[in-house]
C-alpha positions in Angstrom: 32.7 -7.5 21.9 31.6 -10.6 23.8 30.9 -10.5 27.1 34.7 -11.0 28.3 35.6 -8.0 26.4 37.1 -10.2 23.7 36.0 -9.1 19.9 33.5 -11.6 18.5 35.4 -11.8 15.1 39.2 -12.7 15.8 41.7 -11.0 12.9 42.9 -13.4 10.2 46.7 -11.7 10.8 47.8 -10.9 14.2 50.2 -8.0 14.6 53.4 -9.8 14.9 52.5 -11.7 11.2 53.2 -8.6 9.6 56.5 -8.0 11.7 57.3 -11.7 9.7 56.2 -10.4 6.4 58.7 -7.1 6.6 61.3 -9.2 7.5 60.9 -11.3 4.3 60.3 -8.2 2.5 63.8 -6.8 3.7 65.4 -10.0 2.7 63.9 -11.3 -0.4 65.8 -10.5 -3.7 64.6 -7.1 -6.0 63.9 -9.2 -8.7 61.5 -10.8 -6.5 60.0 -7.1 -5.3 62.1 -7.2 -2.2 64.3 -5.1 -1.2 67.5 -7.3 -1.0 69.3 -5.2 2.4 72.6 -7.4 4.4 71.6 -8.9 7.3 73.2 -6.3 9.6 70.3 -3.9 8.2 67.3 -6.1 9.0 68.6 -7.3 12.5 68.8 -2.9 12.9 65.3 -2.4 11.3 63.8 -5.7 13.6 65.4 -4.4 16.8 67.2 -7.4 17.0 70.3 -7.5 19.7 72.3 -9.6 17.5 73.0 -10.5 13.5 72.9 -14.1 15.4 69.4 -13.5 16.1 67.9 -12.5 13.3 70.1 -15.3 11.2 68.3 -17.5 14.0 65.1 -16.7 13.0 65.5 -15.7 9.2 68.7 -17.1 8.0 66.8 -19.6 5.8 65.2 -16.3 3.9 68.9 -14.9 3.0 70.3 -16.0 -0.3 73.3 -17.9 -0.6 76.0 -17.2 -2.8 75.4 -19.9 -5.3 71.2 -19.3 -5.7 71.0 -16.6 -8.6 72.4 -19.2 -10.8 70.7 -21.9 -9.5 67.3 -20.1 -9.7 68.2 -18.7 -13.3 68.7 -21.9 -14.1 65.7 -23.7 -13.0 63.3 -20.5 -14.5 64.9 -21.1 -17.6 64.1 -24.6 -17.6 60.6 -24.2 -16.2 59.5 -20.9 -18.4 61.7 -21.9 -21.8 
């Protein structure tokens, strides 16, 4: 600790960059090691007041209903 108090070596992560990372966990497909949960489960598990919040925040994270193809598509073409 420095003289203020304040540790000499700051963390890399700060606490609330993990709270990011579960929410992207929560979201991301299986097949992609998440664990695929609707949107009404991660605004519950993120303490969220509203589904509008946490689509706010993490809507772009959600898959829509046209990616599987899309994305088996393009691995397909990338991976032979």
């Amino acid at each position: 600790m420095d003289k203020r108090g304040q540790p000499l070596i700051k963390p890399k992560y700060a606490l609330h960059a993990f709270r990011h990372f579960f929410a992207s966990w929560c979201i991301n497909l299986k097949e992609r090691g998440g664990r695929e949960l609707p949107v009404k489960v991660v605004q519950q598990l993120l303490g969220h007041s509203s589904v509008v919040m946490t689509l706010d925040r993490y809507g772009h994270l959600f898959p829509r209903g046209d990616d599987r193809g899309e994305l088996a598509a393009a691995a397909k073409r990338l991976l032979g």
